[in-house]
C-alpha positions in Angstrom: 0.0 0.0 0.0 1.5 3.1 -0.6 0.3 6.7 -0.7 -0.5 8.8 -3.8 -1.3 12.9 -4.1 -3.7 13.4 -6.4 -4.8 16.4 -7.8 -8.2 16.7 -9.5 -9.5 19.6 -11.6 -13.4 20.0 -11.1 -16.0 22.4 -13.5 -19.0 22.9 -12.1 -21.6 24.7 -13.3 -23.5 26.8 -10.8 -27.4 26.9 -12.7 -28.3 24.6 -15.9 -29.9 27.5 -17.2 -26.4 29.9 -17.7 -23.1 29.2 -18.9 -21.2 30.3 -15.6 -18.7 27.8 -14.8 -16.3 27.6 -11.5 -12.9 25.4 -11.6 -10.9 24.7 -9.4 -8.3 22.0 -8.1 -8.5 19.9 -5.1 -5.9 17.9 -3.6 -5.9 14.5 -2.3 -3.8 12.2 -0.5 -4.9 8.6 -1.1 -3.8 5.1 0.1 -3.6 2.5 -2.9 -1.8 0.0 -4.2 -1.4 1.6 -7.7 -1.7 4.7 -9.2 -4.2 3.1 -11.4 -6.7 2.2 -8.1 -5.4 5.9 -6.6 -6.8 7.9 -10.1 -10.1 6.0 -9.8 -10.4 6.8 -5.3 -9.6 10.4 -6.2 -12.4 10.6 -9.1 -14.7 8.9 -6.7 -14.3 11.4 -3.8 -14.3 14.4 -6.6 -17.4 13.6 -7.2 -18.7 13.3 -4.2 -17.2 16.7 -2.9 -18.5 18.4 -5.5 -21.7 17.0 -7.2 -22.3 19.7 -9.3 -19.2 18.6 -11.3 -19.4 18.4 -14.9 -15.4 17.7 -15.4 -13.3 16.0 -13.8 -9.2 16.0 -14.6 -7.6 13.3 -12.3 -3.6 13.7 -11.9 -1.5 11.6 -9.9 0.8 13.6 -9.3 4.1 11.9 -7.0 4.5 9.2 -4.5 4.7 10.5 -0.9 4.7 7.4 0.8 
């Protein structure tokens, strides 16, 4: 098991009804036994922080454990 940080990109869209979009980046550290199973915890948790999401960019970005 090791530890990944993974940083995801979320869109969201505030109303269907207007084109205003917010992004942002939100940081994770998660504990998997591949970067492969760490990219799909982090889109997981993305989407249930922000539920409004339309996007999501998943980036493993180092090992830190």
């Amino acid at each position: 098991m090791h530890t990944y940080e993974v940083l995801v990109d979320v869109k969201e869209y505030s109303e269907t009804a207007t084109n205003h979009s917010r992004c942002g980046t939100t940081r994770y550290e998660i504990d998997a036994e591949s970067t492969k199973l760490a990219d799909g915890i982090a889109r997981s948790q993305a989407r249930s922080d922000h539920p409004q999401g339309v996007e999501y960019d998943v980036r493993v970005t180092r090992l830190l454990r």
